[in-house]
C-alpha positions, 0 to 999 in steps of 0.5 A: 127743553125742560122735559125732566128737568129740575126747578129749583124754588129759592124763596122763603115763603112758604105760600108763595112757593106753593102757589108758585109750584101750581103756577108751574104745573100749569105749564107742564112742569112737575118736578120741584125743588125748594128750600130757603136758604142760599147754601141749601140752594147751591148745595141742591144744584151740585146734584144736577138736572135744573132747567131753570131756578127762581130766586126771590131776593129775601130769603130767610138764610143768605141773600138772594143777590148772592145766590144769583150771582154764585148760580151763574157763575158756577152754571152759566146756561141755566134760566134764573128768574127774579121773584121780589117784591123789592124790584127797585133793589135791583135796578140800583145795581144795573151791572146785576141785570146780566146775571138774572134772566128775568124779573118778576114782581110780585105779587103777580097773576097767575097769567104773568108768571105763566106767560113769564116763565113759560117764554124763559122755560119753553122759549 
């Protein structure tokens, strides 16, 4: 499934997308995208070949709530995870759980966001 596929890395910190691009690695992923804005991020996916996005909610330009929404709206299939350290903003909006795929708080383990992102990208 995701074989070549593109991971689009919306976050602001840029320790965190490290350590989350290692995370990946060790799922056999390689081939990484990132930014921290909202716009950049819809502009990037314009340009095709994503298997799955990770969004964090506080992004340096935009909103991360935006950006899912928009994201699945213009690509409906693709996988698109939460990664936040404020999952209580997002169970205040329940009609907003059916835009994401899945949450994931942070700060997590590394076994977490393997065993969590890997069920999404590999199934």
């Amino acid at each position: 499934m995701m074989q070549g596929k593109k991971v689009l890395i919306l976050e602001d910190a840029i320790f965190v997308r490290e350590m989350e691009k290692k995370f990946l690695r060790g799922l056999g992923l390689s081939v990484f995208v990132e930014t921290n804005s909202e716009t950049d991020a819809l502009e990037l996916l314009t340009h095709g070949g994503f298997g799955l996005a990770i969004v964090d909610l506080n992004i340096a330009e935009g909103s991360g709530e935006s950006a899912i929404g928009k994201i699945r709206g213009q690509y409906p299939t693709l996988p698109i995870a939460v990664v936040t350290s404020f999952p209580d903003r997002l169970k205040k909006n329940e009609p907003y759980h059916a835009q994401y795929d899945i949450v994931l708080p942070k700060p997590f383990s590394e076994a977490e966001f393997r065993n969590r992102i890997g069920a999404l990208v590999h199934g």
